[in-house]
C-alpha positions in Angstrom: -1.0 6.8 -19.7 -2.2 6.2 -16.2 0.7 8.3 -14.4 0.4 10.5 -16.9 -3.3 11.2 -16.1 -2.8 11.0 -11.8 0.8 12.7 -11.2 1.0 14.7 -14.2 4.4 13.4 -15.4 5.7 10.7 -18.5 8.7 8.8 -18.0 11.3 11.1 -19.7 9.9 13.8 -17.2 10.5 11.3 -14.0 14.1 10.5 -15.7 14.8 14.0 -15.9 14.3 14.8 -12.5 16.2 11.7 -11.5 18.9 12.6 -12.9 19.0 16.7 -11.6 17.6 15.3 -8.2 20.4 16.4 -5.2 21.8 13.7 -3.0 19.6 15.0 0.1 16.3 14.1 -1.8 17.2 11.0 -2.4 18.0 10.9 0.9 14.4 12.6 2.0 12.9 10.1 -0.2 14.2 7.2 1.7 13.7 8.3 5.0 10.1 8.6 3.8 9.5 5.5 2.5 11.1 4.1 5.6 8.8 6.2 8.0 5.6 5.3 6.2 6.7 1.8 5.4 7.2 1.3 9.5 4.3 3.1 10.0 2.0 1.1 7.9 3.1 -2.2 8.8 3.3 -1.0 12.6 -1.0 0.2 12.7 -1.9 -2.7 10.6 -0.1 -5.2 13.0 -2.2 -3.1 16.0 -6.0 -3.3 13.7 -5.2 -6.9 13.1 -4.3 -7.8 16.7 -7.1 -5.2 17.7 -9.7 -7.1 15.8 -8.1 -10.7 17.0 -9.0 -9.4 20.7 -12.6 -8.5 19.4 -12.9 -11.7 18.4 -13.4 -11.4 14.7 -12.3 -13.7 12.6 -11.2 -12.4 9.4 -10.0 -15.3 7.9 -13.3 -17.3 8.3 -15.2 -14.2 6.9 -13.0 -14.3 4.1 -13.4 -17.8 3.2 -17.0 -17.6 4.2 -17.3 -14.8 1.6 -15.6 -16.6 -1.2 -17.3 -20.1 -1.0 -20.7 -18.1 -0.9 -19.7 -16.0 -4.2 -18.6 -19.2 -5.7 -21.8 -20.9 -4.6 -24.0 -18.2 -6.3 -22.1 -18.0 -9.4 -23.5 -22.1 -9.9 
């Protein structure tokens, strides 16, 4: 229901295309995932180490943030 609503396709659509889909994009499709995949993990590495040199502490906000929202809730 969900896919159907933000890509505009149902399963036996997807399957279809699957199955009539030439070897290349298949291949395009992987080298895409790849290239974003490394991509992604690459600039989040950077903002995290980025950050770390800043000297914010993510970690404490976190915790900081979740013992105060438990604390309220009681």
């Amino acid at each position: 229901m969900v896919s159907e609503i933000l890509f505009g396709m149902d399963e036996s659509t997807l399957a279809y295309d699957l199955q009539r889909a030439h070897s290349a994009d298949i291949w395009f499709l992987r080298a895409r995932f790849w290239f974003w995949g490394i991509v992604s993990c690459v600039s989040s590495f950077m903002i995290g180490q980025a950050l770390a040199v800043l000297g914010v502490n993510t970690l404490s906000i976190a915790w900081n943030g979740l013992v105060d929202f438990w604390n309220h809730l009681w």
